[in-house]
Backbone as CSV, one residue per row, in Angstrom:
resi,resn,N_x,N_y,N_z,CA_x,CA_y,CA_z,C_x,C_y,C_z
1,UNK,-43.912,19.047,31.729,-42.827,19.582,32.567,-41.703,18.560,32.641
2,UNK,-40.049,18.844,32.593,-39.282,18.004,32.124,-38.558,17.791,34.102
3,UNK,-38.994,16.345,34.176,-38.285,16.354,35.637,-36.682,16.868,35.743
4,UNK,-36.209,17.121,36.676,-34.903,17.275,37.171,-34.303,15.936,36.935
5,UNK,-34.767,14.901,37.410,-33.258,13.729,36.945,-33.596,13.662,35.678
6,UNK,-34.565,13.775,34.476,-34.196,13.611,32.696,-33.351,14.417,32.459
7,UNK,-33.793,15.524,33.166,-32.465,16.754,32.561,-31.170,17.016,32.714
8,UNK,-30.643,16.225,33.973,-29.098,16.002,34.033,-29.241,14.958,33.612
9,UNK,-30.126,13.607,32.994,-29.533,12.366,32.451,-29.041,13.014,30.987
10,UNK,-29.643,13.793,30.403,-29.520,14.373,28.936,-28.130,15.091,28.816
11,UNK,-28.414,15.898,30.064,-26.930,16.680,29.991,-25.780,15.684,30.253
12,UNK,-25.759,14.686,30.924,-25.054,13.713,30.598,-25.052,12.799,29.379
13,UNK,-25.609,12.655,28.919,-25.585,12.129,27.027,-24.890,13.271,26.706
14,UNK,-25.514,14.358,26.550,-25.151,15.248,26.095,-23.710,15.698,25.877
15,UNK,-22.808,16.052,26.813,-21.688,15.923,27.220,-20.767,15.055,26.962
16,UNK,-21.360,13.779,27.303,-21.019,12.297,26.505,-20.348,12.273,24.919
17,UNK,-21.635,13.025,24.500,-21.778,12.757,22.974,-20.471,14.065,22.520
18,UNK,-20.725,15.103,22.984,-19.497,16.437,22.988,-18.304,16.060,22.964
19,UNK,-18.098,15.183,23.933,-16.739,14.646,24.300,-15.963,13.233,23.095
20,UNK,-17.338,12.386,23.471,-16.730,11.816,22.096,-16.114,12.528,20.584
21,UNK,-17.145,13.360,20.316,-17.159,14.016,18.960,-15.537,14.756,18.542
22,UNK,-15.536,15.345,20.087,-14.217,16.063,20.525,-12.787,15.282,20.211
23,UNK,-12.909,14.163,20.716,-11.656,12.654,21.168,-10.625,12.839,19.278
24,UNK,-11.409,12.440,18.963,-10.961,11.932,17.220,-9.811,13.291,17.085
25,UNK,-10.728,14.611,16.583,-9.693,15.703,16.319,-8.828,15.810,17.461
26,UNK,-8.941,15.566,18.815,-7.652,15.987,19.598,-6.893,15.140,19.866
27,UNK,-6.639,14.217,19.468,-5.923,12.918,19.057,-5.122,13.514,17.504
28,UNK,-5.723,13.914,16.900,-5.147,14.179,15.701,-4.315,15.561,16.031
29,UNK,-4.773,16.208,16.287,-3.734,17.462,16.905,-2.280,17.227,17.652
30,UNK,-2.602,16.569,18.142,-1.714,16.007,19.496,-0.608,15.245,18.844
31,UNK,-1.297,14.409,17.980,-0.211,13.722,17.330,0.867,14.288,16.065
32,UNK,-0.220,15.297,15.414,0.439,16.644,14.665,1.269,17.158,15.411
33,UNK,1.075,17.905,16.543,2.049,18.356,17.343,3.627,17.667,17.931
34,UNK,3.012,16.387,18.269,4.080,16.136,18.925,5.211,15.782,17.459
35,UNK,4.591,15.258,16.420,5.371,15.254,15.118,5.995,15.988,14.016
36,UNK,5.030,17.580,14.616,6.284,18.863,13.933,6.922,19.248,13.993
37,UNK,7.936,18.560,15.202,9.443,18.822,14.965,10.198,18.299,13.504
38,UNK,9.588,16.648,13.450,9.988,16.054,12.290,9.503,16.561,10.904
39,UNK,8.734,17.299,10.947,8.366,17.564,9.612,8.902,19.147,9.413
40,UNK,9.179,19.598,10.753,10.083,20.936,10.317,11.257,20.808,9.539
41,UNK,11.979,19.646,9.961,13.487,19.394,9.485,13.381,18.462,8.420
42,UNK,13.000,17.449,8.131,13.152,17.211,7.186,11.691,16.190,6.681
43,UNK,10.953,16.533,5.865,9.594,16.493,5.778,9.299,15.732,5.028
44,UNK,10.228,15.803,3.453,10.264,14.801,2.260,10.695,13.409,2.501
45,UNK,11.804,12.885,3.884,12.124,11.980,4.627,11.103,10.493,4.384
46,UNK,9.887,11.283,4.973,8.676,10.155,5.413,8.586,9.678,3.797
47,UNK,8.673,10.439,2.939,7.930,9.631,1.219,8.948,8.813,0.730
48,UNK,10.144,8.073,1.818,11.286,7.557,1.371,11.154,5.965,1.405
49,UNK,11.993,5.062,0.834,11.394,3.583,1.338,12.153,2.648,1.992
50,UNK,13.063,3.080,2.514,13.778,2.387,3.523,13.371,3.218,5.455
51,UNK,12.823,2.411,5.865,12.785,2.271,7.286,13.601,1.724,7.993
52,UNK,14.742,2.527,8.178,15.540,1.837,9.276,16.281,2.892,10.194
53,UNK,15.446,3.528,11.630,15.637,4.391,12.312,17.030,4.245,12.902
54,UNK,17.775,3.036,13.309,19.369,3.339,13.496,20.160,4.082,13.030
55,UNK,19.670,4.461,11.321,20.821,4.983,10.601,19.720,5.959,10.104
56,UNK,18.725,6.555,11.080,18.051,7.963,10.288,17.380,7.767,9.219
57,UNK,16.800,6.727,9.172,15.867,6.432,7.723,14.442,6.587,8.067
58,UNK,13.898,7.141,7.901,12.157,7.341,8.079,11.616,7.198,6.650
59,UNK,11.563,6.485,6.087,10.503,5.859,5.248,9.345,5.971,5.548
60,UNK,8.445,6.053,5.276,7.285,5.355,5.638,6.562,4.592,4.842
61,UNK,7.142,4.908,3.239,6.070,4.390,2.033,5.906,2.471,2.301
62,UNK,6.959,1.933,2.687,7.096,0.457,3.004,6.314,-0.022,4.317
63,UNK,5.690,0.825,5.128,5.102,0.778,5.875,3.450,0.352,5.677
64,UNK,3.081,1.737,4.773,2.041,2.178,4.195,1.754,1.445,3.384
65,UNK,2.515,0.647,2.533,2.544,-0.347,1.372,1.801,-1.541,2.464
66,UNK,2.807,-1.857,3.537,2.547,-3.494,4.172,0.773,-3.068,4.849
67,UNK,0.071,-2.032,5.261,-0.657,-1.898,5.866,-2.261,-1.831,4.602
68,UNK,-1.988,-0.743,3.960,-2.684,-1.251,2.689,-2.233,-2.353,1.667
69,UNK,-1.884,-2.939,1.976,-1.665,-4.653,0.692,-2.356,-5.979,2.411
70,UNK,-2.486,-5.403,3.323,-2.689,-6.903,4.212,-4.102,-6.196,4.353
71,UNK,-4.760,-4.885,4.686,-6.426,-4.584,4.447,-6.877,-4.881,3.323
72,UNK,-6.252,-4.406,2.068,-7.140,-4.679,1.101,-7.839,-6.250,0.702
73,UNK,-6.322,-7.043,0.667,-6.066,-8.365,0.299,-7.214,-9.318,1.336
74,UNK,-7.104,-8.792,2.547,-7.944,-9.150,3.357,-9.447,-9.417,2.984
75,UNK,-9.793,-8.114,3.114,-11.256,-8.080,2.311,-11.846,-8.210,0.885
76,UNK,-10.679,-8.337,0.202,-10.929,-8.991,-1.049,-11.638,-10.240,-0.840
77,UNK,-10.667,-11.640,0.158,-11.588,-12.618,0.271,-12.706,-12.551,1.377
78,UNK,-12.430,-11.592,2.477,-13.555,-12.318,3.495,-14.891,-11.435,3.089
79,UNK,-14.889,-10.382,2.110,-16.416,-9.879,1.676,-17.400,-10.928,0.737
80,UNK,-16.704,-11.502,-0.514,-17.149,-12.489,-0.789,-17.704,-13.510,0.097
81,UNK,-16.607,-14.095,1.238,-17.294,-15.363,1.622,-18.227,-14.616,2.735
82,UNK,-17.923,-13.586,3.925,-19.036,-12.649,4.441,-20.663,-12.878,4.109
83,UNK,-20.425,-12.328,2.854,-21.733,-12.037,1.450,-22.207,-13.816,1.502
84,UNK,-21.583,-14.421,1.424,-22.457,-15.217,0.570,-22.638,-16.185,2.147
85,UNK,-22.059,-16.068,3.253,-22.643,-16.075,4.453,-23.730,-15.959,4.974
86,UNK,-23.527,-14.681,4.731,-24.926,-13.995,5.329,-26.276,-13.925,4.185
87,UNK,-25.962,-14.117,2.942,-27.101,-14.448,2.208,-27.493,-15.988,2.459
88,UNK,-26.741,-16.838,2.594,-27.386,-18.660,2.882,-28.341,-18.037,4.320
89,UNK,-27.416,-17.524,5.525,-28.310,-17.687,6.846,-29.544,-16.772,7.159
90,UNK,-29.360,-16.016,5.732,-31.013,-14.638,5.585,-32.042,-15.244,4.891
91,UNK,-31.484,-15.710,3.723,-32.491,-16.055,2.670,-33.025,-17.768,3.117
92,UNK,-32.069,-18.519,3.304,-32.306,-19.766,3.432,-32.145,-21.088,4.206
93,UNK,-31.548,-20.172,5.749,-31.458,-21.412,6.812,-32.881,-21.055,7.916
94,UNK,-32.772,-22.062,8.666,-33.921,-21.832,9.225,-33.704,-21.114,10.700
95,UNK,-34.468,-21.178,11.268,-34.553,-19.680,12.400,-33.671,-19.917,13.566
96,UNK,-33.718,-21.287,13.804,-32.990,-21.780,15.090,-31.131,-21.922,14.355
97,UNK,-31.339,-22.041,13.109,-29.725,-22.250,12.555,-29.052,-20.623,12.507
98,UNK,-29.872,-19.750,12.189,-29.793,-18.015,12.474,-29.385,-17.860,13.410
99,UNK,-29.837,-18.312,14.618,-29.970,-17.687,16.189,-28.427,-18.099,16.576
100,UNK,-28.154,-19.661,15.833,-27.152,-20.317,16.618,-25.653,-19.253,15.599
101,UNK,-26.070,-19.258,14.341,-24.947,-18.463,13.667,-24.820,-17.286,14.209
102,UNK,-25.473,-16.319,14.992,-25.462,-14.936,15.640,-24.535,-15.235,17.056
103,UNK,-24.914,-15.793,16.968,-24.222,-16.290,18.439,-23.139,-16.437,18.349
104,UNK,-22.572,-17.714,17.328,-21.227,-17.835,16.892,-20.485,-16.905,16.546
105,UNK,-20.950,-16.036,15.424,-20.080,-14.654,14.691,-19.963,-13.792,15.871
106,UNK,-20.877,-13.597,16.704,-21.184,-12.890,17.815,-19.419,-12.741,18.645
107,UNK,-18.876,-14.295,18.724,-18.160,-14.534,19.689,-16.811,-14.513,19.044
108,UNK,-16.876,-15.114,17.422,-15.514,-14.485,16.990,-15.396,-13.275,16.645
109,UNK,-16.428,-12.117,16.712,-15.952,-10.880,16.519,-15.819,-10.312,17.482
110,UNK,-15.863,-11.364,18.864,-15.589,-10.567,20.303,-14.036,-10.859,20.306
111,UNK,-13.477,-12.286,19.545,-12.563,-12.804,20.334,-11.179,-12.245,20.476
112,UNK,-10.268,-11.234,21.194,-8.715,-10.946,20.656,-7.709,-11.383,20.329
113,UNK,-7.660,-10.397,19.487,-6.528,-10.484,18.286,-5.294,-11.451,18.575
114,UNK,-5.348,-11.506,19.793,-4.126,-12.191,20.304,-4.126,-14.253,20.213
115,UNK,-5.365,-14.482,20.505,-6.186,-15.552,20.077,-6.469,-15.931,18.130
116,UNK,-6.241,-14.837,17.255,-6.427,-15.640,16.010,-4.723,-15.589,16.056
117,UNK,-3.816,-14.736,16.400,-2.414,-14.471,16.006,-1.979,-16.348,16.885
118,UNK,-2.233,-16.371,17.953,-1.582,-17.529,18.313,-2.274,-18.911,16.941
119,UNK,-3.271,-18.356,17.267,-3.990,-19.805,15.692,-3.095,-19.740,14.363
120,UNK,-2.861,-18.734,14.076,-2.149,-17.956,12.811,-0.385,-19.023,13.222
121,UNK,-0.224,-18.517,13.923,1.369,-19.122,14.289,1.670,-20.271,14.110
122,UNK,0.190,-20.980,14.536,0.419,-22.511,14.418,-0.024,-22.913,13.367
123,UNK,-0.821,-22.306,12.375,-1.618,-23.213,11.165,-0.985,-22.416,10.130
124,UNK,-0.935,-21.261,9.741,-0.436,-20.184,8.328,1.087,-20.077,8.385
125,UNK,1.966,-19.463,9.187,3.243,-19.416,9.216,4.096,-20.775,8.960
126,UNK,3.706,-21.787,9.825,4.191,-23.135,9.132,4.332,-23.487,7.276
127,UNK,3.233,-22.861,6.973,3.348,-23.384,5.586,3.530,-22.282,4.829
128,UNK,3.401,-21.168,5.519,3.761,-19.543,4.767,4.330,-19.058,4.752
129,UNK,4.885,-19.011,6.140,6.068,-18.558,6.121,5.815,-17.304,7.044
130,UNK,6.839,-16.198,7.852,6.029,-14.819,8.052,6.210,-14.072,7.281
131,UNK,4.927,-14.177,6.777,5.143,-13.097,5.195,3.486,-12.105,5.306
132,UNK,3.202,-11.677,4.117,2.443,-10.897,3.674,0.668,-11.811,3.970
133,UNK,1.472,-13.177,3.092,0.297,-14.407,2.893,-0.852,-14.631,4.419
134,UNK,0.542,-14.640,5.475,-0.011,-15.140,6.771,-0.799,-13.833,7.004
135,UNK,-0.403,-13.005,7.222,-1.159,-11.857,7.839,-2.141,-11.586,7.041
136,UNK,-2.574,-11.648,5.641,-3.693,-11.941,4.798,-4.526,-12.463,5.736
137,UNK,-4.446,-14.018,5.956,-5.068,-14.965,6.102,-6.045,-14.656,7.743
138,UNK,-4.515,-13.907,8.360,-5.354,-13.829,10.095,-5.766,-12.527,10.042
139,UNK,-5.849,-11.453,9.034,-6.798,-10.148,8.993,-8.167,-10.936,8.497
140,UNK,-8.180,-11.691,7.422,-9.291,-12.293,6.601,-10.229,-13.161,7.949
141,UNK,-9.596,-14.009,8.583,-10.012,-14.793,10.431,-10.899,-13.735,10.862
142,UNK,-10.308,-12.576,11.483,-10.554,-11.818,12.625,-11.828,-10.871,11.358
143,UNK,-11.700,-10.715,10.314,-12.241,-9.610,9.724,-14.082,-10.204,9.378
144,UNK,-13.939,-11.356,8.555,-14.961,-11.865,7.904,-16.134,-12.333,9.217
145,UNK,-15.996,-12.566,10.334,-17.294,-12.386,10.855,-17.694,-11.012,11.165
146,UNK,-17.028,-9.991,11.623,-17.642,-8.982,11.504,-18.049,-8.564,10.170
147,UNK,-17.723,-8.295,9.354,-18.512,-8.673,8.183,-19.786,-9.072,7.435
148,UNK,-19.951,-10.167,8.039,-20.992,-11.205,7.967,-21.981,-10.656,9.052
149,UNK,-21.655,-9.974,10.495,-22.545,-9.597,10.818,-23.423,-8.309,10.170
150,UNK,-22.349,-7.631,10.169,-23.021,-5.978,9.385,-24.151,-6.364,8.067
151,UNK,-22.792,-7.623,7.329,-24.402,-7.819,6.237,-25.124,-8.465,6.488
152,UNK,-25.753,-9.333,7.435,-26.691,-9.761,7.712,-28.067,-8.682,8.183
153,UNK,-27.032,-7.631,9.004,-27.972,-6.424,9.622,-28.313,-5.597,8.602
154,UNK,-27.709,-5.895,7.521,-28.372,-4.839,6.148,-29.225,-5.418,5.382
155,UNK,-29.178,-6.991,5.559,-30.132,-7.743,5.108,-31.603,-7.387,5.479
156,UNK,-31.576,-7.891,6.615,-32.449,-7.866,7.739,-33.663,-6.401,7.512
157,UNK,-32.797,-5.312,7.141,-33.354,-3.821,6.939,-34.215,-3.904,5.482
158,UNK,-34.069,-5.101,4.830,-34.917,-5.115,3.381,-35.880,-5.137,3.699
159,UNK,-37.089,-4.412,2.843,-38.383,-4.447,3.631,-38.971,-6.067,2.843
160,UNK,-39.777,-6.222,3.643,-40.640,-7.782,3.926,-41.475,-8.505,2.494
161,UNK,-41.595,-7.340,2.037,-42.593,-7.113,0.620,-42.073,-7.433,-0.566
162,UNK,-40.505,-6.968,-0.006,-39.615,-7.285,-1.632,-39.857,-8.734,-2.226
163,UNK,-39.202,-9.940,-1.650,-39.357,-11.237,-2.210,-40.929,-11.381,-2.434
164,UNK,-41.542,-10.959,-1.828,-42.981,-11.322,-2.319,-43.135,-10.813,-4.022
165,UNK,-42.450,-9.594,-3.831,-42.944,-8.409,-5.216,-42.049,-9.104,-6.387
166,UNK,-40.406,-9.272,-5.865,-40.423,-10.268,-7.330,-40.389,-11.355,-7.486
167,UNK,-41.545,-12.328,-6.507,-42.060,-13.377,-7.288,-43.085,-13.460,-7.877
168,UNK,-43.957,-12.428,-7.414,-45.024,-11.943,-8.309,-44.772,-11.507,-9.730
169,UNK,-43.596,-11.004,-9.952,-42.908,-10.678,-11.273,-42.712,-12.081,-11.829
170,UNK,-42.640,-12.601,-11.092,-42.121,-14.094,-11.737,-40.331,-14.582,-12.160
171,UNK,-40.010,-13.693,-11.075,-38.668,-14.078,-11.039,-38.208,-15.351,-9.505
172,UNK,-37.296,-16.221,-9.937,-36.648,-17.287,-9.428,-36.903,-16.732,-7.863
173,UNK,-36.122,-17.523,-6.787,-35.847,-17.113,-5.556,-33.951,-16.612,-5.623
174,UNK,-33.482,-17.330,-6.495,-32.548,-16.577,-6.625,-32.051,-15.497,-7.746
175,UNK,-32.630,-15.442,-8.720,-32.816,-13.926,-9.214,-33.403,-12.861,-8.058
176,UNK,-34.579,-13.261,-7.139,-34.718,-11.916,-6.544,-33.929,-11.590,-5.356
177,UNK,-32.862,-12.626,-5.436,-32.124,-12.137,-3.985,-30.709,-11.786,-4.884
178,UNK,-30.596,-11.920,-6.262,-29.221,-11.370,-7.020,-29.615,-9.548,-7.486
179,UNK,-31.504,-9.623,-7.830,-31.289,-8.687,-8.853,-32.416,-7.758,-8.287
180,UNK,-32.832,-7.848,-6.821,-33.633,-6.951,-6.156,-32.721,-6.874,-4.725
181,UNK,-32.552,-7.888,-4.246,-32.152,-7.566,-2.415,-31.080,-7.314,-2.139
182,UNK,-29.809,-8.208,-3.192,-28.790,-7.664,-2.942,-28.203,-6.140,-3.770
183,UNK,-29.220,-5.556,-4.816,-29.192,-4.404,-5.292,-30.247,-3.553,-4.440
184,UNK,-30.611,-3.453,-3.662,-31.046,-2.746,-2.315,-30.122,-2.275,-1.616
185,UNK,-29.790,-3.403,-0.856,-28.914,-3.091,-0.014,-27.479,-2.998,-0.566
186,UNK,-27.376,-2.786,-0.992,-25.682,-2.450,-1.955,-25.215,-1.286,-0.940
187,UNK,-25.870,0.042,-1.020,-24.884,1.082,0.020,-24.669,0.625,1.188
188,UNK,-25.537,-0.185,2.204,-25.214,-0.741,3.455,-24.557,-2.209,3.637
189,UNK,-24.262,-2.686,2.337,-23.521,-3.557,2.287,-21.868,-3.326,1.991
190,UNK,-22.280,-2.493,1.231,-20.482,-1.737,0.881,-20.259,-0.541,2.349
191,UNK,-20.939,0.030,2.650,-21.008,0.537,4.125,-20.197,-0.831,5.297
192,UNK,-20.813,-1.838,4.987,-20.193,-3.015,5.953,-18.684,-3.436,5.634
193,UNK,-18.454,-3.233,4.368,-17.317,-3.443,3.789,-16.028,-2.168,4.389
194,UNK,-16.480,-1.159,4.399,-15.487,0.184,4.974,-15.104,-0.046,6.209
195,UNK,-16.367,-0.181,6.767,-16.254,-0.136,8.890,-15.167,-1.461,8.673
196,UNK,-15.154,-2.770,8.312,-14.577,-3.878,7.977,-12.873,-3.516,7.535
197,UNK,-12.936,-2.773,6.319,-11.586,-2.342,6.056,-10.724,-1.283,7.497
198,UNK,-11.880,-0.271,8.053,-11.484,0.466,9.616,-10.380,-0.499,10.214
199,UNK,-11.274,-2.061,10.340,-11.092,-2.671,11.642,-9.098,-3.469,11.139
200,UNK,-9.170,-3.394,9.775,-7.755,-4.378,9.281,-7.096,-3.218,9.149
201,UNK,-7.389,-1.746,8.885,-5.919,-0.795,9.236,-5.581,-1.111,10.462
202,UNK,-6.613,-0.707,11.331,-6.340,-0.566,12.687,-5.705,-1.892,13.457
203,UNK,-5.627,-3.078,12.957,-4.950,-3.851,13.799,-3.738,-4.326,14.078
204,UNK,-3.248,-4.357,14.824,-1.291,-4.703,15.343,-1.235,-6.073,15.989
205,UNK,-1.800,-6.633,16.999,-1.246,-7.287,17.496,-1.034,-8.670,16.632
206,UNK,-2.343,-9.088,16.401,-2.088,-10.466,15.301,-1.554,-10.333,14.363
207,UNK,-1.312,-9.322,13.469,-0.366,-9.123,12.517,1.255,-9.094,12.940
208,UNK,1.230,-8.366,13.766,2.528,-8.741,13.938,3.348,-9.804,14.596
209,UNK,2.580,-10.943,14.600,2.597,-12.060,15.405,3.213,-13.092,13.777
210,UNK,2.938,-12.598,12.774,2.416,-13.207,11.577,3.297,-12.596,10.023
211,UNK,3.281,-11.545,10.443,3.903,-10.782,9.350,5.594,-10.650,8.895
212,UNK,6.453,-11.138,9.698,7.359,-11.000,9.697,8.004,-10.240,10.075
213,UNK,7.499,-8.650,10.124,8.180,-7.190,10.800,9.374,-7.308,9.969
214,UNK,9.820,-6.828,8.965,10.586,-6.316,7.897,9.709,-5.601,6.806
215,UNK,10.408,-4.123,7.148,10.107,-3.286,6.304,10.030,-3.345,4.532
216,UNK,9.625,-4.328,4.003,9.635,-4.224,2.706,8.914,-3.781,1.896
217,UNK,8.612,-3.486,0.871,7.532,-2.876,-0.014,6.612,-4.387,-0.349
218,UNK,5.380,-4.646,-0.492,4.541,-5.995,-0.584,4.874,-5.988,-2.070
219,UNK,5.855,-6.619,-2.173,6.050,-6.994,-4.075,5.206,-8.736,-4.135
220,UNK,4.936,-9.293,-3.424,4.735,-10.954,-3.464,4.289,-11.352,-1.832
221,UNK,3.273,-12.065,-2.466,2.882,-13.232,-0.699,3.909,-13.653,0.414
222,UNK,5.089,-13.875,-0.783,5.834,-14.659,0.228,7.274,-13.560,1.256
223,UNK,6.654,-12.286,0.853,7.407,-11.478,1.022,6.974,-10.680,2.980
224,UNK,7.713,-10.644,3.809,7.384,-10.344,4.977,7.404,-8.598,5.003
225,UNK,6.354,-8.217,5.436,6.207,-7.087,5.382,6.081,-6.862,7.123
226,UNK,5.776,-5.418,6.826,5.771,-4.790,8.516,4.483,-3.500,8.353
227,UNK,3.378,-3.489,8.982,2.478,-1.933,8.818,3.003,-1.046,9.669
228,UNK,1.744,0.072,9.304,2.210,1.115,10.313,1.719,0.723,11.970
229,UNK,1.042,0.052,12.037,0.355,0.049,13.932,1.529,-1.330,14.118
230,UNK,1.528,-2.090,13.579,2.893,-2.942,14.346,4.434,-2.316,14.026
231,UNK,5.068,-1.114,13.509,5.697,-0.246,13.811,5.556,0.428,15.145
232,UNK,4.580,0.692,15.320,4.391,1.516,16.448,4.383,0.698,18.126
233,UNK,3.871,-0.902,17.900,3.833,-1.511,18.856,5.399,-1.762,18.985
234,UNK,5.915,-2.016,17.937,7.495,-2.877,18.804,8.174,-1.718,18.913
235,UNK,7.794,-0.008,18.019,9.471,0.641,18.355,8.986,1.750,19.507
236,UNK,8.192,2.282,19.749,7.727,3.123,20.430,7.859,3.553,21.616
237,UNK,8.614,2.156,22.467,8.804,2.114,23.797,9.883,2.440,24.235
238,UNK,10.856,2.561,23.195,12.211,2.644,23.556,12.453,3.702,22.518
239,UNK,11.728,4.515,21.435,12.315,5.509,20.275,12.239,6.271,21.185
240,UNK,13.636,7.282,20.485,13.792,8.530,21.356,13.651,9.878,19.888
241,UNK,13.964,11.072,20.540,14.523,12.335,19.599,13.629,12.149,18.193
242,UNK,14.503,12.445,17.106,13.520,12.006,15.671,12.619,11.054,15.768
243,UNK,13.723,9.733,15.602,12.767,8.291,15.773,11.019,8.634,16.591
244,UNK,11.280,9.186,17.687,10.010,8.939,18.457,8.959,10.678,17.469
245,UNK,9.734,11.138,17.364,8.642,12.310,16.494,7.961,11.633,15.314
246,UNK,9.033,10.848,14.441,8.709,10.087,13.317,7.014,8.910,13.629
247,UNK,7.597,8.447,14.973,6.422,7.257,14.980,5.540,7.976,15.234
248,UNK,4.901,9.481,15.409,3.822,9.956,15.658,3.217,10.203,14.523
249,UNK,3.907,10.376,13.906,3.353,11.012,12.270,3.247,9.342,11.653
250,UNK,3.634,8.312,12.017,3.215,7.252,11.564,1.914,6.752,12.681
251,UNK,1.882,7.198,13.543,0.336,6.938,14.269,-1.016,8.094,13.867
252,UNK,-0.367,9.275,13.279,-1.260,10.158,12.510,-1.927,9.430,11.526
253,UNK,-1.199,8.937,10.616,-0.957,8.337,9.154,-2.128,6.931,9.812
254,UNK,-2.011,6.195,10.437,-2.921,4.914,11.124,-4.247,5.822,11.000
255,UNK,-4.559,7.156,11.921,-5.906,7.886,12.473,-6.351,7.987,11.180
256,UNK,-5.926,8.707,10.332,-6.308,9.276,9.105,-6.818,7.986,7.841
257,UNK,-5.952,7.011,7.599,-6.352,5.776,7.218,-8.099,5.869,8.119
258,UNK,-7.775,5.323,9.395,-9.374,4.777,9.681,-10.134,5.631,9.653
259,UNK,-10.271,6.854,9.695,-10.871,8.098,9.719,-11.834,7.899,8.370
260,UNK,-10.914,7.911,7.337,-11.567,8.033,6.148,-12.096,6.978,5.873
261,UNK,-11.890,5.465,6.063,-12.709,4.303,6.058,-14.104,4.696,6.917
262,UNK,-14.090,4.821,7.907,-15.133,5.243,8.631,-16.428,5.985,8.189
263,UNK,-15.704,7.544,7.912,-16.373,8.525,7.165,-17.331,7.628,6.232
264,UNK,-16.411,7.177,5.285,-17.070,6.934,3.609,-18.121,5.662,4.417
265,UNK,-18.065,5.042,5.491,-19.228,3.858,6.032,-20.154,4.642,6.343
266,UNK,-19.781,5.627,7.041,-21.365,6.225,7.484,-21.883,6.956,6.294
267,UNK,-21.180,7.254,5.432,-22.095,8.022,4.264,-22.599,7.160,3.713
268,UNK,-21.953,5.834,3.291,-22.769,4.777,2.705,-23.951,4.452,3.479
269,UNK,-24.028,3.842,4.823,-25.353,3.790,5.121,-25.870,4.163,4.855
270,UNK,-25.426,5.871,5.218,-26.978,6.899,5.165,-27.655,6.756,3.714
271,UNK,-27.377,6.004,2.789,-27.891,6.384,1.316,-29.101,4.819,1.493
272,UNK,-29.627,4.944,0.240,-30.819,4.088,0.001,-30.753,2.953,-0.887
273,UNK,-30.783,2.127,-0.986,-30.744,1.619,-2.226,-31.963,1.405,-2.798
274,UNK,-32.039,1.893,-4.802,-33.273,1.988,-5.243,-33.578,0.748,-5.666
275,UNK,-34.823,0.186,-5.737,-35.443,-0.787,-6.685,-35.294,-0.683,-8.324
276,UNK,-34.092,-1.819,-8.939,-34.467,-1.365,-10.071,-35.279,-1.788,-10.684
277,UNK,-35.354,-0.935,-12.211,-36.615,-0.820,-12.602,-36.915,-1.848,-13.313
C-alpha cells in the first residue's frame, strides 16, 4: 500500500520533472515570438556580416563566427590536456592524490566566470592582446576541469576486469589503457567533450572581459572578436524596436547552439563502448 506522503513526494518529482522538460521549448517559443517581427521584415538581414545596430545592420554571421572559433579552439586544447589528466589520476596516482585532485577540479568548476575573466585580464590580454587568443585561453581555464571531471567519471564506469583481461593478453599497462579503456569509453568520453563544448557556447561574462567586443569575422588570434551571449550582455539593456527583436533571434541562435551540444551528449552516453577484438 503506497503511503500518502510517497505519493505527493512523487507527484512532486513528478511535476518537477514536467516542468523542467517544459522550460527548454518555452524559452524557445518565446524567443521565436518575440523575434518575428524581425524576421517578418527583413529575414535575409541576420546571414549578413556587419553588426552594427546604429545604422540597421544585423549581421549575425560575425557573431556566430566569434562564438564557434572561441568553443571549438577551446576544446581543441583543454580535451587533450582533460584526457590525459584524468588518465595519470585513474590509471596511475594514488588514492589520497585522487581524492585531493576531486576536490580541486571540484572547486574550479564551481568557480565564476567572473574570477577566471579577472585572471584572464591580468595574465592573457597583457601579452594578447583582446583578441580571439585571450578568450581561447579563459574558455580553455574555465572549460578543462570540467572536462577532466566527466572523464574521470567515464573512467571510473570501466568495468574492474578490463586491465586484468589485457594483461593476461599480455599487453603493456599502457597499451591496455590506449587500446582497451580508452576505446571503451570513447562514447562517454566524447559525451564529456559535447556537455564541455554546451558550457563554452553558453558563456558571456569572462569572454567578454577578454575578447575585445568587435564584431569581426575570427580570420587570426590576434583578431578581437565579439559572440553571440556577450552581444546580448552589453546591448540588450538599452536595444529598442528592431535592434531589441534582432537580439532575440541572437539569444534563439545561443539556445539552439547548446541544445544540440547537449542532445548529441546524452546520446553519446547512452551508447556502449565495445571491446575490440
Amino acid at each position: 500500500m503506497t503511503r500518502p506522503g510517497s505519493r505527493s513526494g512523487w507527484s512532486l518529482v513528478w511535476a518537477a520533472g514536467l516542468l523542467g522538460g517544459l522550460l527548454v521549448p518555452t524559452v524557445v517559443l518565446y524567443l521565436l515570438w518575440e523575434g518575428v517581427a524581425f524576421l517578418r521584415g527583413s529575414p535575409a538581414a541576420l546571414l549578413g556580416t556587419d553588426w552594427y545596430p546604429t545604422q540597421g545592420d544585423f549581421g549575425i554571421l560575425p557573431l556566430v563566427g566569434g562564438t564557434l572559433a572561441t568553443s571549438f579552439l577551446a576544446l581543441l586544447v583543454s580535451v587533450p590536456v582533460g584526457l590525459g589528466a584524468a588518465v595519470a589520476l585513474h590509471f596511475h596516482a594514488p588514492a589520497r592524490m585522487r581524492d585531493t585532485a576531486d576536490a580541486v577540479l571540484g572547486v574550479l568548476g564551481g568557480t565564476p566566470s567572473v574570477v577566471f575573466g579577472l585572471f584572464a585580464t591580468v595574465w592573457f590580454v597583457p601579452h594578447l592582446g583582446a583578441s580571439l587568443a585571450s578568450a581561447v585561453l579563459v574558455l580553455t581555464c574555465m572549460v578543462t576541469p570540467t572536462f577532466t571531471l566527466l572523464a574521470l567519471a567515464a573512467l571510473r564506469q570501466l568495468p574492474r576486469d578490463l586491465m586484468e583481461a589485457g594483461t593476461t593478453l599480455g599487453l603493456k599497462r599502457s597499451q591496455v589503457i590506449r587500446r582497451l579503456a580508452l576505446v571503451v569509453a570513447r562514447p562517454q568520453l566524447a559525451a564529456a567533450a559535447s556537455f564541455s563544448l554546451a558550457r563554452c557556447l553558453g558563456e558571456a561574462l569572462a569572454v567578454e572581459m577578454v575578447c575585445g567586443n568587435v564584431a569581426n569575422m575570427p580570420t587570426g588570434l590576434s583578431v578581437p572578436v565579439r559572440t553571440l551571449t556577450t552581444t546580448l550582455v552589453q546591448e540588450f539593456d538599452y536595444a529598442m524596436g528592431e535592434h531589441r527583436t534582432a537580439l532575440h533571434l541572437v539569444a534563439l541562435t545561443v539556445v539552439l547552439f547548446a541544445a544540440a551540444a547537449t542532445t548529441l551528449a546524452i546520446r553519446l552516453s547512452n551508447r556502449r563502448g565495445e571491446v575490440p577484438a
